[in-house]
C-alpha positions in Angstrom: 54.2 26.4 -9.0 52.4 24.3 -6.3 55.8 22.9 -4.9 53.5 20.9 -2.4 52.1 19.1 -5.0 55.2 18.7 -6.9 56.9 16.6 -3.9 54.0 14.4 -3.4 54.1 14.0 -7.2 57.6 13.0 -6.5 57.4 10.4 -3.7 54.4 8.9 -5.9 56.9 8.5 -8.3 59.4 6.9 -6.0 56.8 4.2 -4.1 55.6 3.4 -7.7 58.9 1.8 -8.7 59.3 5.0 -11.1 61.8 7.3 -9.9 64.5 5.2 -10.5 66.2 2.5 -12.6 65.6 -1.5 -11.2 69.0 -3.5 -11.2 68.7 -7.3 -11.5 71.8 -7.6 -9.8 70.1 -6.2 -6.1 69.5 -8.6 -3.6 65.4 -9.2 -3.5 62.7 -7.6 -1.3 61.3 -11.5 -0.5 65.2 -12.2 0.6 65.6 -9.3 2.8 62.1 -9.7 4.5 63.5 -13.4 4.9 66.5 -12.0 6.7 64.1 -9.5 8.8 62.5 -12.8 10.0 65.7 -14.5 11.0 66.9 -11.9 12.7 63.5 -11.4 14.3 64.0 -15.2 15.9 67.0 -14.8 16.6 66.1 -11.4 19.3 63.0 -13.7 20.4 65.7 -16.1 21.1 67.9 -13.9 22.9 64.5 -12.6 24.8 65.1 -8.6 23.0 62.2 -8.6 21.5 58.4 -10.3 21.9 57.4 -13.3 20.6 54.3 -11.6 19.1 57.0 -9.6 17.0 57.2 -12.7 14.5 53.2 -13.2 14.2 52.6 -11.1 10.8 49.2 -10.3 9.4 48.6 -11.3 5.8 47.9 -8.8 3.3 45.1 -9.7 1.0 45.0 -9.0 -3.0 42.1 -6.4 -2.2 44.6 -4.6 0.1 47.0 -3.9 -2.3 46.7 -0.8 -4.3 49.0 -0.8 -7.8 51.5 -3.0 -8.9 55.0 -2.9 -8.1 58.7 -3.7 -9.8 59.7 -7.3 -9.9 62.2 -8.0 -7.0 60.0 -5.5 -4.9 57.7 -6.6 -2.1 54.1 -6.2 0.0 54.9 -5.8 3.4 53.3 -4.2 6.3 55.0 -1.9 9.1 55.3 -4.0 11.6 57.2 -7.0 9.6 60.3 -4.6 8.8 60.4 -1.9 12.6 59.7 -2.0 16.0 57.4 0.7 17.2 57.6 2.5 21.3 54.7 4.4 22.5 55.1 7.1 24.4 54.2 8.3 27.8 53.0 11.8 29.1 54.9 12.9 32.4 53.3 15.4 35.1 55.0 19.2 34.9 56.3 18.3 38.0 58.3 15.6 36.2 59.9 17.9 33.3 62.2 21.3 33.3 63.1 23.5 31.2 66.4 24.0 33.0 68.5 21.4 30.6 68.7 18.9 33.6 68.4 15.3 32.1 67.4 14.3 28.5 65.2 16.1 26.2 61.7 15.5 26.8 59.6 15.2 23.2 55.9 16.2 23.6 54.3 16.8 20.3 54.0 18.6 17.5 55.9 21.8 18.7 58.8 19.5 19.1 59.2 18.7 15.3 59.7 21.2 13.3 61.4 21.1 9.4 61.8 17.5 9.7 64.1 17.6 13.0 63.7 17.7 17.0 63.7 20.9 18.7 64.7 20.9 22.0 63.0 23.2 24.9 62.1 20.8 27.7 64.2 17.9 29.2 63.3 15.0 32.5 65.5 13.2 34.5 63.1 10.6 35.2 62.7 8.8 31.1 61.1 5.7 30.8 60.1 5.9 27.5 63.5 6.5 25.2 63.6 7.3 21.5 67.3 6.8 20.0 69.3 9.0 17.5 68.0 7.8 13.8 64.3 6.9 15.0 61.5 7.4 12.9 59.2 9.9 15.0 55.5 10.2 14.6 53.2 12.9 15.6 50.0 10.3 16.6 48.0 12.7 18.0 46.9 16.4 18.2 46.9 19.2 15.9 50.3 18.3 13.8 49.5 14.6 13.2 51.6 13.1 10.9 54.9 15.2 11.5 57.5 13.3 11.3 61.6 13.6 11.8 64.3 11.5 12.0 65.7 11.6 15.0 68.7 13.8 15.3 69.7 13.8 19.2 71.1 10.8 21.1 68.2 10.0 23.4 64.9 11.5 24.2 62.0 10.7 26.3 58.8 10.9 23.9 55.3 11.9 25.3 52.0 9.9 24.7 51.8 11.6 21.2 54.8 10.4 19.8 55.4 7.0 18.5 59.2 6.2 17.4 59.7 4.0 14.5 63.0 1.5 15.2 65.2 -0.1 12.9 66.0 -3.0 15.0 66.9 -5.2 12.1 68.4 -2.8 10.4 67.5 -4.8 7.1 65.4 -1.4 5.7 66.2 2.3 5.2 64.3 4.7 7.8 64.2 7.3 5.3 62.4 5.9 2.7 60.2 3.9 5.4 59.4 7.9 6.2 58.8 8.6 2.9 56.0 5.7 1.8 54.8 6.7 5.5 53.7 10.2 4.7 51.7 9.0 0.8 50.1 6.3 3.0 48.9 8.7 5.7 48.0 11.5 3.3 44.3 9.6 3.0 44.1 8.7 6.8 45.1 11.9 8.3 42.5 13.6 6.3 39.6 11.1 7.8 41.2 11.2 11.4 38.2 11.5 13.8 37.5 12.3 17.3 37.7 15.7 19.0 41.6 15.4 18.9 42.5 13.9 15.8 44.5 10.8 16.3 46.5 7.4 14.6 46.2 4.8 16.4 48.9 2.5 16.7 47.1 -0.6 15.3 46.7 1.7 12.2 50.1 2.7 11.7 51.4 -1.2 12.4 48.9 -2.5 9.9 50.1 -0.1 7.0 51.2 -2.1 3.9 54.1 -0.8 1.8 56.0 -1.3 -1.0 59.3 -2.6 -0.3 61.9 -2.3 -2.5 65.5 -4.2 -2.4 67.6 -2.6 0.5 70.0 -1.2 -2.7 67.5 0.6 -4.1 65.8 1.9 -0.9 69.0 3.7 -0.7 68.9 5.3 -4.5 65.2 6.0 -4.3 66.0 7.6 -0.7 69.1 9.4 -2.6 67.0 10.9 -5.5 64.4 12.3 -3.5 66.8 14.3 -1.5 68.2 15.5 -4.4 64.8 16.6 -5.9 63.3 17.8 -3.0 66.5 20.1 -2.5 65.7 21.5 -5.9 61.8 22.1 -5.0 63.8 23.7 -2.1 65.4 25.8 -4.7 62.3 26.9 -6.4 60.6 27.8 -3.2 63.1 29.9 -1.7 63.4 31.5 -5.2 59.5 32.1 -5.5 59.7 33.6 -1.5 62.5 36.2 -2.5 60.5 37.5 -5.8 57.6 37.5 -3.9 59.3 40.1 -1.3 60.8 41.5 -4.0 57.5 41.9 -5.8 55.9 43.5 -2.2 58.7 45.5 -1.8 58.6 46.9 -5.6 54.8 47.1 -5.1 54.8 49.0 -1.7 57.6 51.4 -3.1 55.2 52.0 -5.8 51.9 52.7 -3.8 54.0 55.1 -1.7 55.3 57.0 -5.0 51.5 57.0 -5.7 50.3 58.5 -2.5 52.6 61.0 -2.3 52.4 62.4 -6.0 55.4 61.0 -7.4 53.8 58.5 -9.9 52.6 60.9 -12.5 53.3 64.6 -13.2 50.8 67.0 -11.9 49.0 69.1 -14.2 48.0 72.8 -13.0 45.2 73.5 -15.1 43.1 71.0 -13.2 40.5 71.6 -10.8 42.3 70.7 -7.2 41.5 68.7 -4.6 40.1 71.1 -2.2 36.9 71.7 -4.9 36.0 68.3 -5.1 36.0 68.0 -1.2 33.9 71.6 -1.1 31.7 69.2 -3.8 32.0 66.7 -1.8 30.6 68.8 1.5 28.0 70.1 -0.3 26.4 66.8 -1.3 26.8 65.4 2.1 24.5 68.4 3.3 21.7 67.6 0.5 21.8 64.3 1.8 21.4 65.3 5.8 18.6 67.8 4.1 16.8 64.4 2.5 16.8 63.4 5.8 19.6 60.3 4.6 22.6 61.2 6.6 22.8 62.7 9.5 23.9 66.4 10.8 26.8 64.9 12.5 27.7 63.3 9.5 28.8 67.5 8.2 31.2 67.4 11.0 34.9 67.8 10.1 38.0 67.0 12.8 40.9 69.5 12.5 44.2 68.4 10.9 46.9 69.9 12.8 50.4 69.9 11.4 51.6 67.5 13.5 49.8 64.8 12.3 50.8 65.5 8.4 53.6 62.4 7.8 54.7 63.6 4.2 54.6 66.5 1.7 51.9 66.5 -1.0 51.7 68.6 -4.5 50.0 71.5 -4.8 46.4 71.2 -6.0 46.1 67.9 -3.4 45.1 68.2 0.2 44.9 66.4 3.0 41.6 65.2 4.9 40.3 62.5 6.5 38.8 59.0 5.1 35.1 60.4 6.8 35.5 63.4 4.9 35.4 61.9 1.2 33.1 58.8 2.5 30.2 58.6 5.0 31.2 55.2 6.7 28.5 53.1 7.9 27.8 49.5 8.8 24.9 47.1 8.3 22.0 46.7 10.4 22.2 43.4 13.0 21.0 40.2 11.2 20.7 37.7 13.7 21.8 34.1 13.3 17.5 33.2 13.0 17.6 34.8 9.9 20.2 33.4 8.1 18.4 31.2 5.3 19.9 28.5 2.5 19.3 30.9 -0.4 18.0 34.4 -0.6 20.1 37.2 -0.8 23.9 36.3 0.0 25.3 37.3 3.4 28.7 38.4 3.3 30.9 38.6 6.2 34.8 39.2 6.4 35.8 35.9 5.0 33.5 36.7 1.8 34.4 40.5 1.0 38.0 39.2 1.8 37.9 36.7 -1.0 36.1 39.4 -3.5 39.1 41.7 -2.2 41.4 38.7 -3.7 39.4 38.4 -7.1 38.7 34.6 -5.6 35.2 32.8 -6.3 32.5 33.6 -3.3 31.6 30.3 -1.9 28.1 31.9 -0.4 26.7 30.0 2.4 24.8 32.2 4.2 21.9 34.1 2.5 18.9 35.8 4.0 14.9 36.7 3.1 14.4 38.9 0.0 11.8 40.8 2.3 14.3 41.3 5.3 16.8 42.8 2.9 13.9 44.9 1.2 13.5 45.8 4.7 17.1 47.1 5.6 17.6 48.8 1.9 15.4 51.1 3.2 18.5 52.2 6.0 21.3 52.0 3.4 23.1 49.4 1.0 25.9 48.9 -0.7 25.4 50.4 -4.3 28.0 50.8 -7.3 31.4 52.6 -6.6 30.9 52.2 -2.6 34.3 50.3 -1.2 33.2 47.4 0.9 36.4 46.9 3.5 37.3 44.5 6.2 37.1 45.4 9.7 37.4 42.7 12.1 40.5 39.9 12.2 42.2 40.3 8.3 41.5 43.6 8.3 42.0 46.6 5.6 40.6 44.5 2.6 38.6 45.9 0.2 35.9 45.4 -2.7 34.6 48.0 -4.8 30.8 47.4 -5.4 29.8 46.6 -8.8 26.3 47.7 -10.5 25.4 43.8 -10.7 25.9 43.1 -6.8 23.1 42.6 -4.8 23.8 41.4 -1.0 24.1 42.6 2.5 26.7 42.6 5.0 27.3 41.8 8.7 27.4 44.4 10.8 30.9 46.2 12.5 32.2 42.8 11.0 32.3 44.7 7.4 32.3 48.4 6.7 30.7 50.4 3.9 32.4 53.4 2.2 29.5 55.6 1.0 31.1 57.2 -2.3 28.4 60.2 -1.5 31.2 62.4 -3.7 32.2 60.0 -6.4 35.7 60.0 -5.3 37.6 57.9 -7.6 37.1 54.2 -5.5 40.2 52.3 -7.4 42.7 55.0 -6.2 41.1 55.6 -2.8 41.2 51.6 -2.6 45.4 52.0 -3.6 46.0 54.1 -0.8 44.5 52.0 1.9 47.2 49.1 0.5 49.8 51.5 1.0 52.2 51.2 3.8 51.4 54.6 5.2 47.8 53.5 5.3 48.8 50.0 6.7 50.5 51.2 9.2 47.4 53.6 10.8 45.3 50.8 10.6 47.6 48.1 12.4 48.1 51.5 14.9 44.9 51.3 16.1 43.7 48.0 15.0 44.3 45.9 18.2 41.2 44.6 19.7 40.9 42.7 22.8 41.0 39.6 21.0 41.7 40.3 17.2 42.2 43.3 15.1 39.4 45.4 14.8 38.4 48.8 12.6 35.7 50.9 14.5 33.3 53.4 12.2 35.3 56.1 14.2 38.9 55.1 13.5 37.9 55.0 10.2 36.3 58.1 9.7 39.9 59.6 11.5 42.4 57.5 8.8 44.3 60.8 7.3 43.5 60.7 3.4 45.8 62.3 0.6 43.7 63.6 -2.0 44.7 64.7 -5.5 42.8 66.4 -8.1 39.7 63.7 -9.6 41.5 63.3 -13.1 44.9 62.7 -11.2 43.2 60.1 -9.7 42.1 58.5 -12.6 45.9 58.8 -14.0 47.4 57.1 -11.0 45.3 54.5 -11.1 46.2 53.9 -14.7 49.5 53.9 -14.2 49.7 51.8 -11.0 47.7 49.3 -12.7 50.2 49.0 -15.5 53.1 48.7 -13.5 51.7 46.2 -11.2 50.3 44.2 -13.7 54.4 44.4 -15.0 55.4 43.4 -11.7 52.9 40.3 -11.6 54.2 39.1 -15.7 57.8 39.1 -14.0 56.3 36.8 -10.8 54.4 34.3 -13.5 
């Protein structure tokens, strides 16, 4: 269930006039905005508030986007709050010592809808008060907003609080027409920083309902949105559940628990001999290398759990020779060609998602590099730099090329079964060597040596095939119970 979707479905509802029932008996929108204006004079009078508060900007019929109740109203922003700015203060001017009030910056500082405290400045100009409407205007989490839920705090430059100084409208459901209306604006915000102006946010028309039902609309939403909180936390405990269920079984797998062993069939230790064997008619063809014969010890040490007999324990270069592309420089990326896949494409294959193929590159260049290796059907394609550990088996109908130490290719040069050998490297005993070894200097990386080093449980070929089987029916039970 898209539970996103579902709550903007429900505050659609609720600015529409739909989520709850009119009564003839509440006071009007025009009568409240009437008493907004009063009380508006009446500050002017008293010198609280600017004159300029009481100019309001019409709203033309071209502005207004669907119809609403009877007794409702157009209004924009600024008719029914008052809005404060912020301002930035030097380090020099903030602590994180507790000394003074809490100091609001940004984003950071609103998180699930409330304020969270870390910084505070004994020398606040600007001062946002408990029930304020606060607005991330600027940065990388515009459009946050939370009710303020401290008595005072200073807010930064990229914070604008919403007041109800008239306190003729409910803050709450002011929030909630807020965040539809800024759905379209935050999504066009420009500049390097994306940003909402002030102006923008004062000139926003909305749908004002009688103060009664503001309260009722603001009442049902709560009480939906607590069940899409339901549903949410419900669908994030099965889906542990599910990973947990699903690692327990991949570890049953790899360790020869799944499926019963049967003694009459050829072990593991004569397909790696065939596996050997081909490797050296290859480095005899002149297409692998002598270096690619070479096999690093297992001591005891190193084994992490017991296997059946007939299986054996190698390493991931011994079943595979593991290479990676040649360099295809950013020149000769083309429009269209022959697709270029880097992490973020065999990562999606890995997910059974649609390729969205940007990059592509000359028929002739990849004539060209076919000639030093390609991926062909039954290799396993896998990630190796950022999300890494992902991986694609190669299909007889693929045809594309791969960025180099970005991607790596599994040479099946034995014809290893590629399904099973791609269930063990989901396995938390193969998740774990990678995330060993995988940190780079900047993000995780998987070198052609760690690779050729992961340690590699091998069953007989047809206990393989029967894992795999199996695996795939329990998982597939496992994802019936999720849907």
């Amino acid at each position: 269930m898209d539970t996103k979707k579902l709550r903007q479905k429900v505050l659609d509802l609720a600015i529409h006039g739909k989520l709850v029932k009119q009564d003839p008996n509440d006071e009007p929108a025009s009568i409240l905005l009437d008493r907004i204006r009063a009380e508006k004079a009446r500050l002017v009078k008293e010198g609280k508030i600017k004159k300029s508060d009481l100019i309001e900007k019409p709203i033309s019929e071209d502005e207004i986007p669907f119809e609403v109740p009877e007794r409702w109203e157009w209004c924009r922003l600024a008719a029914i709050i008052n809005m404060l700015s912020g301002q930035d203060f030097p380090p020099s001017k903030y602590n994180d010592k507790g000394l003074g009030i809490p100091y609001i910056t940004g984003a950071s500082n609103i998180q699930d809808a409330k304020i969270l405290v870390n910084r505070w400045t004994e020398t606040p100009t600007v001062i946002a008060k408990q029930n304020d409407l606060l607005i991330v205007c600027k940065g990388s989490g515009v459009g946050k907003m939370a009710i303020c839920n401290i008595e005072l705090g200073h807010i930064a430059r990229q914070i604008q609080a919403l007041r109800n100084t008239y306190k003729l409208a409910n803050l709450q459901y002011i929030r909630y027409v807020i965040e539809v209306n800024l759905r379209p604006i935050i999504s066009n915000a420009n500049g390097i920083i994306p940003g909402l102006p002030r102006d923008i946010l004062l000139d926003l028309i909305l749908p004002l309902p009688p103060l009664a039902e503001q309260r009722r609309i603001v009442s049902a939403v709560d009480e939906l949105f607590e069940q899409i909180d339901i549903i949410e936390r419900s669908e994030k405990e099965l889906e542990e559940a599910a990973n947990k269920t699903r690692d327990k079984l991949l570890n049953l797998a790899i360790q020869g628990h799944l499926v019963p062993q049967d003694p009459n069939e050829e072990p593991a230790s004569v397909l790696l001999e065939r596996i050997r064997a081909e490797k050296a008619r290859l480095v005899k063809e002149g297409k692998l290398k002598k270096k690619d014969l070479e096999e690093k010890p297992i001591s005891p040490d190193e084994i992490p759990f017991d296997i059946p007999e007939g299986w054996v324990w190698c390493r991931l270069g011994d079943l595979f020779n593991i290479v990676s592309a040649r360099r295809v420089h950013q020149k000769d990326w083309r429009t269209s060609g022959i697709p270029f896949y880097r992490t973020r494409e065999i990562g999606w294959l890995a997910d059974k998602k649609d390729v969205k193929t940007e990059l592509f590159i000359d028929v002739a260049l990849y004539e060209e590099f076919k000639k030093s290796g390609y991926p062909s059907e039954n290799d396993i394609m896998m990630t190796a730099v950022g999300t890494v550990g992902k991986t694609y088996i190669v299909k007889a109908t693929d045809k594309f090329y791969y960025k180099d130490a970005s991607v790596l290719c599994l040479e099946n040069v034995g014809k290893v079964d590629p399904q099973y050998v791609c269930q063990v490297i989901q396995s938390p005993f193969f998740r774990a060597m990678i995330a060993e070894g995988a940190g780079g200097t900047t993000v995780d990386t998987i070198t052609i040596i760690r690779a050729n080093d992961y340690l590699f449980p091998l069953p007989p070929l047809s206990e393989q095939r029967r894992i795999v089987s199996k695996l795939e029916e329990l998982l597939q039970e496992i994802d019936k119970l999720k849907a």
